[in-house]
DSSP file (Angstrom, degrees, kcal/mol; ACC not computed):
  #  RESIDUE AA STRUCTURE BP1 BP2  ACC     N-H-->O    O-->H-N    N-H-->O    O-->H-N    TCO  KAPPA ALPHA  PHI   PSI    X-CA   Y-CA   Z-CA
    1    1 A X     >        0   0    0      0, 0.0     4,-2.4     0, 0.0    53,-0.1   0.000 360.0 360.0 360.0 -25.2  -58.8   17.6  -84.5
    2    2 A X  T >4  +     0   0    0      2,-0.2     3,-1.9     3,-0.2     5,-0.2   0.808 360.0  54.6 -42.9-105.1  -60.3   17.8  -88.2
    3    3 A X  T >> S+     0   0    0      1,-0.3     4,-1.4     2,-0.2     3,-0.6   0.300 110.8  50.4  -5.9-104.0  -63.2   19.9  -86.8
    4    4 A X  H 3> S+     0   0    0      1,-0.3     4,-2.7     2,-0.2     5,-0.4   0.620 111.5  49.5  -2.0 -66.8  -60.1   22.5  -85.2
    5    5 A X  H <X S+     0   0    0     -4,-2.4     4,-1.8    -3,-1.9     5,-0.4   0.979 109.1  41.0 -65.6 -58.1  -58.6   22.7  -88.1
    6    6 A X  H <>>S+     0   0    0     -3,-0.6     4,-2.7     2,-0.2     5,-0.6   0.974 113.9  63.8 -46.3 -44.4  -61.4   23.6  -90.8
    7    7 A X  H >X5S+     0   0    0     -4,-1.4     4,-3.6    -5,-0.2     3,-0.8   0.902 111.9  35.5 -33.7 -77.1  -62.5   26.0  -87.7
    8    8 A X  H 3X5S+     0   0    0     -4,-2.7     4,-3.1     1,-0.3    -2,-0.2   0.882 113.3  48.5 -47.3 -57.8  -59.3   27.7  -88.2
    9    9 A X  H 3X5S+     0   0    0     -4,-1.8     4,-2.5    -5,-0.4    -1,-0.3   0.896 110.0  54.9 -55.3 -35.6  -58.4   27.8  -91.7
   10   10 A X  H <<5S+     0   0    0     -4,-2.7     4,-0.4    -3,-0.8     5,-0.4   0.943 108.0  60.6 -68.1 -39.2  -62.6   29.3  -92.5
   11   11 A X  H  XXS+     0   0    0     -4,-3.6     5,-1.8    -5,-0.6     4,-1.7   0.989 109.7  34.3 -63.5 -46.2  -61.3   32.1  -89.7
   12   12 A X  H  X5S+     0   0    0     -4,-3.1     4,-3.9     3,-0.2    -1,-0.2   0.918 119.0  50.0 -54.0 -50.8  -58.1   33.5  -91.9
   13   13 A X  H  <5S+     0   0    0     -4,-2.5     3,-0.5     1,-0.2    -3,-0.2   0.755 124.4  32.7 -68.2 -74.2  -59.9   33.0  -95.4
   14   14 A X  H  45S+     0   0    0     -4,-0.4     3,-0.3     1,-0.2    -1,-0.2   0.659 137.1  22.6  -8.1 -73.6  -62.9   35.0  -93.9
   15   15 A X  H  <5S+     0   0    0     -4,-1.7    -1,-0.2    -5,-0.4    -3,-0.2   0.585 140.3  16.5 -94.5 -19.9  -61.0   37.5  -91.3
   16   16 A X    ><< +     0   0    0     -4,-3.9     3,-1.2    -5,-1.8    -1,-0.2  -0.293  65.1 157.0-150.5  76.6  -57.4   37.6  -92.8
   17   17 A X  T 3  S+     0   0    0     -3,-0.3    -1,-0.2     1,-0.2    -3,-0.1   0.251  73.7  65.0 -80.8  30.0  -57.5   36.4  -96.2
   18   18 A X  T 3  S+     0   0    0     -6,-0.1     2,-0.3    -5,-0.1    -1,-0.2   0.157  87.7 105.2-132.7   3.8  -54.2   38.3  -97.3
   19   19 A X  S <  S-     0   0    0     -3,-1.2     2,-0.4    -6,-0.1    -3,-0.1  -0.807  70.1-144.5 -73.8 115.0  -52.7   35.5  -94.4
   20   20 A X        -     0   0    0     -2,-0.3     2,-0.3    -8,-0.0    -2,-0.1  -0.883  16.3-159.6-116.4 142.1  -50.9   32.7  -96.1
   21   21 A X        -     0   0    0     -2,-0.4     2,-0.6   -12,-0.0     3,-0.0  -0.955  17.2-125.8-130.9  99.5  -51.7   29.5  -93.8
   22   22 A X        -     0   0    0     -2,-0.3     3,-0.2     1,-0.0    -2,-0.0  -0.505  30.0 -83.2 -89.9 139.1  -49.2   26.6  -94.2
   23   23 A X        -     0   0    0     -2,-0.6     2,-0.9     1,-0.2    -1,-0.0   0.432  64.8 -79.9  -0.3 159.2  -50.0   22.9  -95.0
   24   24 A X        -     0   0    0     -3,-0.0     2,-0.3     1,-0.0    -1,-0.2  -0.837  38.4-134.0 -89.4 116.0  -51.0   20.8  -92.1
   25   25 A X        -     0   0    0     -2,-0.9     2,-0.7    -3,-0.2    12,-0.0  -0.358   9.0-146.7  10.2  70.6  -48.3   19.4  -89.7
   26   26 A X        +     0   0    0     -2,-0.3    -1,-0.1     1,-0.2    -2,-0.0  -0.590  29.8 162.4 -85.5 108.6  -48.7   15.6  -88.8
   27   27 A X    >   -     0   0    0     -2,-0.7     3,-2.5    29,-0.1     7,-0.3   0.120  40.4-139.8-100.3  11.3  -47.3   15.4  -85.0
   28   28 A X  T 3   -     0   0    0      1,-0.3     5,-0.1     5,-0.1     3,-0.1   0.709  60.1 -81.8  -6.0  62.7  -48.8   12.0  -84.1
   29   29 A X  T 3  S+     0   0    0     27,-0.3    28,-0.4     1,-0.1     2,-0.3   0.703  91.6 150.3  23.3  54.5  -49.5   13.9  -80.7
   30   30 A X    <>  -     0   0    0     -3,-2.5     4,-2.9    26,-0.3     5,-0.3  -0.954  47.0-147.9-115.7 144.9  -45.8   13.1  -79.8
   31   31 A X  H  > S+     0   0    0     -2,-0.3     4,-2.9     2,-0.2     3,-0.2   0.999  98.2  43.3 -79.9 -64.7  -44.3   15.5  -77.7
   32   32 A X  H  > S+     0   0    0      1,-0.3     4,-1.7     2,-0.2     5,-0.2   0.992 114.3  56.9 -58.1 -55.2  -40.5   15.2  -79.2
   33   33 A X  H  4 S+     0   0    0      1,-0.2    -1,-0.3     2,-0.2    -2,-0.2   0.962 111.3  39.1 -54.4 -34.3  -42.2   15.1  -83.1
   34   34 A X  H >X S+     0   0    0     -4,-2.9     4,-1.5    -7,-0.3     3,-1.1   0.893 111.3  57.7 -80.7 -28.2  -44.0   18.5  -82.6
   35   35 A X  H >X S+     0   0    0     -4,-2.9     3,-3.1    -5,-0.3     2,-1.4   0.942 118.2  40.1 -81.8 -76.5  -40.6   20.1  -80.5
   36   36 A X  H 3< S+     0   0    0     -4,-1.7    -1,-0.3     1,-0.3     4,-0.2   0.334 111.3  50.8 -87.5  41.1  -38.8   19.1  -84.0
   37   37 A X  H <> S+     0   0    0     -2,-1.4     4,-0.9    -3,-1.1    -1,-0.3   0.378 111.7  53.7-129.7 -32.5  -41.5   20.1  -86.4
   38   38 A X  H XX S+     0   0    0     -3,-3.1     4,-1.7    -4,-1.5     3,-0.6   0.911 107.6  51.7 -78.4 -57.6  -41.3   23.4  -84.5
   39   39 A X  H 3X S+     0   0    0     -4,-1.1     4,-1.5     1,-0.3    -2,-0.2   0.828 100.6  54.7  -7.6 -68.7  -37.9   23.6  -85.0
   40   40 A X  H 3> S+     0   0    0     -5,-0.3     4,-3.2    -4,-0.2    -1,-0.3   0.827 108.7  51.0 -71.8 -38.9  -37.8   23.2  -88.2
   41   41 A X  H <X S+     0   0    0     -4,-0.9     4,-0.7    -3,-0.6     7,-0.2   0.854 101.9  58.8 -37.3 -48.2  -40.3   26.2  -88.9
   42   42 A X  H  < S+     0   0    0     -4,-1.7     6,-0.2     1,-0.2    -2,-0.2   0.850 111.1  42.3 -42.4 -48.6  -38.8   28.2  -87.1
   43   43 A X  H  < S+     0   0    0     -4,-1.5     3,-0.3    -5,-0.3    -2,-0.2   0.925 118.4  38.8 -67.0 -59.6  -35.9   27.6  -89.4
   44   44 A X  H  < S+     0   0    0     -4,-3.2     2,-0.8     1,-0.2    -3,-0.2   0.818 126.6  43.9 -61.6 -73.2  -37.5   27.5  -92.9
   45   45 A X    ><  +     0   0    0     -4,-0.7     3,-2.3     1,-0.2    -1,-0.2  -0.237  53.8 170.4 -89.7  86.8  -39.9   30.7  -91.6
   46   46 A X  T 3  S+     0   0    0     -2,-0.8    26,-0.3    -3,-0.3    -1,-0.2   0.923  84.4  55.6 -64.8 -15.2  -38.1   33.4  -89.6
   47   47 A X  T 3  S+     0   0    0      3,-0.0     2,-1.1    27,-0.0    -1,-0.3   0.263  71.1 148.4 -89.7   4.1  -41.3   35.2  -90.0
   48   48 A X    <   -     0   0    0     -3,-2.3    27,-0.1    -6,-0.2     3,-0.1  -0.139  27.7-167.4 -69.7 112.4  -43.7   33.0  -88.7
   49   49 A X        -     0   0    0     -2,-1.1     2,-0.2    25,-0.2    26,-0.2   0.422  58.0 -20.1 -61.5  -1.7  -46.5   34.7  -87.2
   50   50 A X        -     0   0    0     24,-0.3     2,-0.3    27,-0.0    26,-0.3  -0.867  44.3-140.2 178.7 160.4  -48.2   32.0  -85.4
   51   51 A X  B     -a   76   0A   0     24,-4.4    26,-1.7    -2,-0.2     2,-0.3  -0.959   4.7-158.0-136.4 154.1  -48.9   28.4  -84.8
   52   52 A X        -     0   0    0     -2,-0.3     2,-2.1    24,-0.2    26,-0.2  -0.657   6.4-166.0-124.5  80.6  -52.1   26.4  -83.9
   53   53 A X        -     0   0    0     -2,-0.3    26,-0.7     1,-0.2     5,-0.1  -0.354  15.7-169.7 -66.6  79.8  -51.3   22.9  -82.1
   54   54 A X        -     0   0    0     -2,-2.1    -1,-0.2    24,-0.1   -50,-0.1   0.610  57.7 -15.9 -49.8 -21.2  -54.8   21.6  -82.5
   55   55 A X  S    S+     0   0    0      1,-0.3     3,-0.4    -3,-0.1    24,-0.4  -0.090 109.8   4.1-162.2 -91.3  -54.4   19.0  -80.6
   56   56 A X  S    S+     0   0    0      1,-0.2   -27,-0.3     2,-0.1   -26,-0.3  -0.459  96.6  60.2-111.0 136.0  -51.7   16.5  -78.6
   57   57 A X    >>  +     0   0    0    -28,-0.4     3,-5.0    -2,-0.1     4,-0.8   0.172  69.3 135.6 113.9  -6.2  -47.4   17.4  -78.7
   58   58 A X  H >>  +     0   0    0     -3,-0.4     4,-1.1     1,-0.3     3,-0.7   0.794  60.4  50.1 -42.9 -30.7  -48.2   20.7  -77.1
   59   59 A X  H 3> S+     0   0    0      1,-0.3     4,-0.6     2,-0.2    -1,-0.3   0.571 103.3  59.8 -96.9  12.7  -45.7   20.7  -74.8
   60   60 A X  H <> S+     0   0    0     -3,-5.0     4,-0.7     2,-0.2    -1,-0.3   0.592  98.0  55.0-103.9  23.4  -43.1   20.0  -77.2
   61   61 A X  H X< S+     0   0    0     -4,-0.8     3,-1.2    -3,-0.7     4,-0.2   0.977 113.6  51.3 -75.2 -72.9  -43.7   23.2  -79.3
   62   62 A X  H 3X S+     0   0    0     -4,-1.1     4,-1.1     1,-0.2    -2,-0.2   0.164 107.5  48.7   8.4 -47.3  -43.1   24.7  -75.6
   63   63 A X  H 3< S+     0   0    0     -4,-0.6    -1,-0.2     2,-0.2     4,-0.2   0.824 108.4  51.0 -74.0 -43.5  -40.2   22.9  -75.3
   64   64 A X  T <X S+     0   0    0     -3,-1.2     4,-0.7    -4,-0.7     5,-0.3   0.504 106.7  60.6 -68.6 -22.5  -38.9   24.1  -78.8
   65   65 A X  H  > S+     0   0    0     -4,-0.2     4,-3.2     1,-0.2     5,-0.2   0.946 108.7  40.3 -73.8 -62.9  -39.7   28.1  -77.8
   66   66 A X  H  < S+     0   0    0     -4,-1.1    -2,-0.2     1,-0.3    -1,-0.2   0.569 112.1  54.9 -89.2   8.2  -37.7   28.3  -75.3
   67   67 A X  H  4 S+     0   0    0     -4,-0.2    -1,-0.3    -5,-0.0    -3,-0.2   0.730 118.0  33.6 -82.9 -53.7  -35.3   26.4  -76.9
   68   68 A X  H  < S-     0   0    0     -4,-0.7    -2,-0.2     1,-0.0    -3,-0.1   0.975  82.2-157.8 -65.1 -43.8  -35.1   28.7  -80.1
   69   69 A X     <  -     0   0    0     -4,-3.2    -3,-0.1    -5,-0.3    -4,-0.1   0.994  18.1-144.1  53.1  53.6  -35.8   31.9  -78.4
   70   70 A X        -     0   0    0     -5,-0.2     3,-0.2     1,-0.1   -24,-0.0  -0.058  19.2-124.3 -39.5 170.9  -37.0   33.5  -81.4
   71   71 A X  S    S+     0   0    0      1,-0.3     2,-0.4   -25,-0.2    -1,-0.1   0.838 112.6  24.9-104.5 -53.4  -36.2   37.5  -82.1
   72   72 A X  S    S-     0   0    0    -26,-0.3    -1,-0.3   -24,-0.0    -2,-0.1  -0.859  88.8-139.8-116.6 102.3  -40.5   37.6  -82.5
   73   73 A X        -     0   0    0     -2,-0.4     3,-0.0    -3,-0.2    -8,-0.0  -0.059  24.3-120.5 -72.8 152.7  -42.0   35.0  -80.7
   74   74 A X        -     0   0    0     19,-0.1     2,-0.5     1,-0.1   -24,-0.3   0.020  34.2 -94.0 -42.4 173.4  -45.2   33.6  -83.0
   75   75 A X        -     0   0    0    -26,-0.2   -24,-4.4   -27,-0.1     2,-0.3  -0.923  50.9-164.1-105.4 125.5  -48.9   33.7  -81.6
   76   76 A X  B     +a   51   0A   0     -2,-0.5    19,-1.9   -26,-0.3    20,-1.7  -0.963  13.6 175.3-100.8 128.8  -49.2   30.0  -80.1
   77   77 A X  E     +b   96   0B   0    -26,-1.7    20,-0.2    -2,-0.3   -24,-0.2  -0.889   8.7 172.2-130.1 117.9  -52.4   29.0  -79.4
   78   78 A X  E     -b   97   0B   0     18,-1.4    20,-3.6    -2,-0.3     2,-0.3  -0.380  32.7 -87.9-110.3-165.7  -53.1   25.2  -78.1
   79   79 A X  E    S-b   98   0B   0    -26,-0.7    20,-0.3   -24,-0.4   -21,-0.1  -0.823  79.4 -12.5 -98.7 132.1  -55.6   22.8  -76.8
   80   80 A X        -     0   0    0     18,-2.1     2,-0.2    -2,-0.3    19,-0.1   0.813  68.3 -99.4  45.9 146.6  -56.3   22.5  -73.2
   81   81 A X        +     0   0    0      4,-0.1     2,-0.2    16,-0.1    19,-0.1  -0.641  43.8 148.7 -92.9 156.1  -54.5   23.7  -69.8
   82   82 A X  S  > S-     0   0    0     -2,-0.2     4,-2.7     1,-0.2     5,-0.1  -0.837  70.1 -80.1-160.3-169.5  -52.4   21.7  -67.7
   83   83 A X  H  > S+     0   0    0     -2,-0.2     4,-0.8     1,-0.2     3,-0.4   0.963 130.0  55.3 -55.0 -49.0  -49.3   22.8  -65.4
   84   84 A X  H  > S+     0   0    0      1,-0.3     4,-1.1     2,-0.3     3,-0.2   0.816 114.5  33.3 -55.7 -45.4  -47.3   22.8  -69.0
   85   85 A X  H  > S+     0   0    0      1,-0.3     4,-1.7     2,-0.2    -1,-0.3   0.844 115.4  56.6 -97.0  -8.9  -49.4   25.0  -70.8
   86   86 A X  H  X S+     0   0    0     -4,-2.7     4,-1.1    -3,-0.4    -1,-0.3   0.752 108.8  52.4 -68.7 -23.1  -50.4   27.3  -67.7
   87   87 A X  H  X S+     0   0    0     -4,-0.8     4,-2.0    -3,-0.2    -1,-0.2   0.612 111.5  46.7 -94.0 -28.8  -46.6   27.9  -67.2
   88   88 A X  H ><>S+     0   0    0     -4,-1.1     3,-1.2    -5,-0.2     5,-1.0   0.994 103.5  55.7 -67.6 -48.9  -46.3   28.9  -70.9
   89   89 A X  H ><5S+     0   0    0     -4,-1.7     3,-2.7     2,-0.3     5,-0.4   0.914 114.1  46.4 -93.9 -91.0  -49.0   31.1  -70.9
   90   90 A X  H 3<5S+     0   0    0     -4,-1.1    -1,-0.3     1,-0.4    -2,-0.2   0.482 112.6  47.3  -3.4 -53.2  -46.9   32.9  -67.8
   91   91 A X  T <<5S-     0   0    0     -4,-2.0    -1,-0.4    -3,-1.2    -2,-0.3   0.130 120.2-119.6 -88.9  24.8  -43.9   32.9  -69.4
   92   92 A X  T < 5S+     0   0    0     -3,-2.7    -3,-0.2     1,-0.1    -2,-0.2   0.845  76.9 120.7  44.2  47.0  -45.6   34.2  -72.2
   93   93 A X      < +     0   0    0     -5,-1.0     2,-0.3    -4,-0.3    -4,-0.2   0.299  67.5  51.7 -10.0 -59.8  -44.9   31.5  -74.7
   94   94 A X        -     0   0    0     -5,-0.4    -1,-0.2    -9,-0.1   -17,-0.1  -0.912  67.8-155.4-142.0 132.5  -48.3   30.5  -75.5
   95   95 A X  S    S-     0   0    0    -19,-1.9    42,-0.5    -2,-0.3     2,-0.4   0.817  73.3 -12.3 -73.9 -40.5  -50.9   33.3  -76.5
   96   96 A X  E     -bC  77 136B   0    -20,-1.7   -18,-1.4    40,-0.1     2,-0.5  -0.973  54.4-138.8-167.9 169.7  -53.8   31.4  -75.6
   97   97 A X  E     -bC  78 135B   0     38,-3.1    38,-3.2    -2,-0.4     2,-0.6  -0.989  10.1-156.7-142.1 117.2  -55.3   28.0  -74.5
   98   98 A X  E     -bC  79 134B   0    -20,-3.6   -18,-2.1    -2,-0.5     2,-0.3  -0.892  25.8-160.8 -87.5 118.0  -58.3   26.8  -75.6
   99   99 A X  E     - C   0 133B   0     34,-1.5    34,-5.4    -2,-0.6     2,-0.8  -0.662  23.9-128.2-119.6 156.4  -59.7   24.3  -73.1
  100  100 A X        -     0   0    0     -2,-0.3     2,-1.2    32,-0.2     5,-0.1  -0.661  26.0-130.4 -72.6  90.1  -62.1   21.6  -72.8
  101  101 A X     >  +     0   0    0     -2,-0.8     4,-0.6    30,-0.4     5,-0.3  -0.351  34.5 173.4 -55.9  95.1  -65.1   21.8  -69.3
  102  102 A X  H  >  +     0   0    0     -2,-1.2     4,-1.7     1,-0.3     5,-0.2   0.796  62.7  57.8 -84.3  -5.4  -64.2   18.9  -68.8
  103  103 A X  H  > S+     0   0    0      1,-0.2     4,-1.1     3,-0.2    -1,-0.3   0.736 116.2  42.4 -98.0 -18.2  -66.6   19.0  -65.2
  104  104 A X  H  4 S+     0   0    0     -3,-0.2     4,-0.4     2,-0.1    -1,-0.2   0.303 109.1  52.6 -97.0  37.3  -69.7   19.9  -67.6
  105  105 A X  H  X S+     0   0    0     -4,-0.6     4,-2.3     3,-0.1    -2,-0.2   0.597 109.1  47.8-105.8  -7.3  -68.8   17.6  -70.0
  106  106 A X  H  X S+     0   0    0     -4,-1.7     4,-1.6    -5,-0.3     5,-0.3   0.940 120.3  45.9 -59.2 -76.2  -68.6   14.8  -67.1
  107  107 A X  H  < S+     0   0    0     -4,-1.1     4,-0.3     1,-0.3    -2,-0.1   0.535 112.7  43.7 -36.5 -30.9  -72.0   16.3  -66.3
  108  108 A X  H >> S+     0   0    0     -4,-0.4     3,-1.5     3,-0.1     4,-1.4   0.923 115.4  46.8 -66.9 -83.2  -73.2   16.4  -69.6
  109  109 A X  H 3X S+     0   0    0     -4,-2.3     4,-1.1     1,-0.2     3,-0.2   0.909 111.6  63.2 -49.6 -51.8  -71.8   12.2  -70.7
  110  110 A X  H 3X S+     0   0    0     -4,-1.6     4,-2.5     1,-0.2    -1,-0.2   0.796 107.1  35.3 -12.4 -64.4  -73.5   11.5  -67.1
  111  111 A X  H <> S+     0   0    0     -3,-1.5     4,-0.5    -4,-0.3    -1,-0.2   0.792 113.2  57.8 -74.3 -36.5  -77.0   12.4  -68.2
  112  112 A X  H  X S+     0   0    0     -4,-1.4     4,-1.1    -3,-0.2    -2,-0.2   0.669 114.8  39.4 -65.6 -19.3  -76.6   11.1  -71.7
  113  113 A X  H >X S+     0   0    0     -4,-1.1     4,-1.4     1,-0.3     3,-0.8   0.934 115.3  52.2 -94.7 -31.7  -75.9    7.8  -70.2
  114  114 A X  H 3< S+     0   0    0     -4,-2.5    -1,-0.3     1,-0.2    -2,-0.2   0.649 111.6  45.3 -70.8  -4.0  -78.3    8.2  -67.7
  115  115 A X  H 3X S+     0   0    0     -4,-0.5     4,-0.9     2,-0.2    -1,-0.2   0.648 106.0  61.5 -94.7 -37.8  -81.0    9.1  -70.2
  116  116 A X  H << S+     0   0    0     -4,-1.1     4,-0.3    -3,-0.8     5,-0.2   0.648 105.9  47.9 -57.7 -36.1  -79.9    6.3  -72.3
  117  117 A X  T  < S+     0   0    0     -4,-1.4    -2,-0.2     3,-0.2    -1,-0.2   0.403 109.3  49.3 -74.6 -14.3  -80.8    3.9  -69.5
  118  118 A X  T  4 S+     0   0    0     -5,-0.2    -2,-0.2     1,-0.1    -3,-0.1   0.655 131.3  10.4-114.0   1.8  -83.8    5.0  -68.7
  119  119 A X  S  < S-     0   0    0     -4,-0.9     4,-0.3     0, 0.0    -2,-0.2   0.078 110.8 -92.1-155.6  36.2  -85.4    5.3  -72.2
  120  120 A X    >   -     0   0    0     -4,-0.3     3,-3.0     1,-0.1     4,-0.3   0.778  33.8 -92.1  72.1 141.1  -83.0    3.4  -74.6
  121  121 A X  G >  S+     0   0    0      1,-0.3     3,-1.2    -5,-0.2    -1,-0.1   0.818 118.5  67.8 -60.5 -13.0  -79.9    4.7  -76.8
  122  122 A X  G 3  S+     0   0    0      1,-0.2    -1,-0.3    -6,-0.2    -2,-0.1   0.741 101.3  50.4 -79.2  -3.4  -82.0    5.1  -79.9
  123  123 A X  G <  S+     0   0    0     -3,-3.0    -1,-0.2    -4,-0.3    -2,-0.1   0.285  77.9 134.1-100.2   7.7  -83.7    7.9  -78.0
  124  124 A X    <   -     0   0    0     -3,-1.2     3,-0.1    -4,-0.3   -12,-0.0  -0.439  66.5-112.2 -55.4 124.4  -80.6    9.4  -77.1
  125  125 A X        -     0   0    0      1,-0.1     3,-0.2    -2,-0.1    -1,-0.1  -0.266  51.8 -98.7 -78.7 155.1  -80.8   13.6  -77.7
  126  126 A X        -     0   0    0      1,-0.2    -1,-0.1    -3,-0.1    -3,-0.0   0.104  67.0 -34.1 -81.8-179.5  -78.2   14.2  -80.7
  127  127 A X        -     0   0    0      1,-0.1     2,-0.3    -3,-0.1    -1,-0.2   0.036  62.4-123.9 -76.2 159.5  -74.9   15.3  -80.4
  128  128 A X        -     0   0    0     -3,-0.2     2,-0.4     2,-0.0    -1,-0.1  -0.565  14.9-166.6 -56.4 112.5  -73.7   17.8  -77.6
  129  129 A X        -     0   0    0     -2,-0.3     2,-0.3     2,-0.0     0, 0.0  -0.957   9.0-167.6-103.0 150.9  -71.9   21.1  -78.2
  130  130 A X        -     0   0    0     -2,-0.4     2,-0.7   -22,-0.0   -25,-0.0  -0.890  32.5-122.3-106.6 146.7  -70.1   23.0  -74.6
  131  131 A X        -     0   0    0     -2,-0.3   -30,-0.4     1,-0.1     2,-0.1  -0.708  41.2-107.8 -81.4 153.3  -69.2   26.2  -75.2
  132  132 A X        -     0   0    0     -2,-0.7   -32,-0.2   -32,-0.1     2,-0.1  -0.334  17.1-118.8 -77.1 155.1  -64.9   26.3  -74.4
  133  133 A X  E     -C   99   0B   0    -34,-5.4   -34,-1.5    -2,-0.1     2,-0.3  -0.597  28.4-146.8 -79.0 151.0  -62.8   27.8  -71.6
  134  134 A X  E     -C   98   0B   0    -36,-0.2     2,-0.2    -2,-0.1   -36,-0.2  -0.953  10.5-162.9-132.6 151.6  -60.3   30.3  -72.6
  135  135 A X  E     +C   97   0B   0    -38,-3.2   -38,-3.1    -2,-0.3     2,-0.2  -0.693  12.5 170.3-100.7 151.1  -56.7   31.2  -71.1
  136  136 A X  E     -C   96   0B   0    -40,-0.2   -46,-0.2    -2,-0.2     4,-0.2  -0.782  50.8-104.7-134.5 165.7  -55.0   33.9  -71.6
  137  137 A X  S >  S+     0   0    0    -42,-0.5     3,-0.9    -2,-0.2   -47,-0.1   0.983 123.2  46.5 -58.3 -50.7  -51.8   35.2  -70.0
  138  138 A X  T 3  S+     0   0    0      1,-0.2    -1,-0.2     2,-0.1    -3,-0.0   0.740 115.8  45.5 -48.5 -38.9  -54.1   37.9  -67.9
  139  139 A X  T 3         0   0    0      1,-0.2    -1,-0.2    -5,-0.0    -2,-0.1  -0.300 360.0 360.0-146.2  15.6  -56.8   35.3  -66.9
  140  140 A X    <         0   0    0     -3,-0.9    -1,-0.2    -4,-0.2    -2,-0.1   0.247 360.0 360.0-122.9 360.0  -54.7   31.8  -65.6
């Protein structure tokens, strides 16, 4: 989730440095710690323009929108689709879902292993980037 975050934080100071970005959040990808960790923004920041769950608790910052019902919802953007976060996206909720191919990155770990077997792991090609899916409300 490191890697997520420095992604994000180099995009504001680059594209929106006049964007004040707040400390990071420790959610131990528990769904009831991120719903009150959203909460509690919500509270100190009536203004918050957005949130980034980089990675595990998504669905309780879901659980904690429709529980607040802010007056302007934030831009949400999480990690991967599932029913939870395609049903946000729907109810408009969640701005956008970044997700994981996770059928080529089976396809991808497949070959590595099989490549690994057939000429030994020290000859194993270095690491793998996929490019990611994205959801939108328009597009699930």
């Amino acid at each position: 989730h490191e890697l997520r975050e420095i992604g994000f934080r180099s995009f504001f100071r680059e594209h929106a440095p006049e964007f004040s970005v707040l400390e990071t959040l420790v959610n131990l990808e528990a769904n009831q710690v991120t719903h009150d960790a959203m909460i509690d923004l919500l509270a100190r920041y009536p203004d918050l323009a957005g949130c980034y769950v980089a990675g595990g608790g998504m669905e309780g910052a879901v659980s904690a929108l429709r529980a607040a019902k802010p007056a302007t919802m934030p831009v949400v953007v999480c990690n991967e689709i599932n029913a939870e976060s395609r049903a946000a996206l729907a109810d408009n909720i969640l701005t956008m879902v970044i997700s994981t191919p996770l059928a080529a990155l089976c396809r991808e770990l497949v070959d590595l292993m099989a490549h690994a077997i057939e000429t030994g792991a020290a000859n194993a090609p270095g690491q793998t980037f996929l490019p990611f899916d994205i959801y939108l409300p328009e597009n699930i």
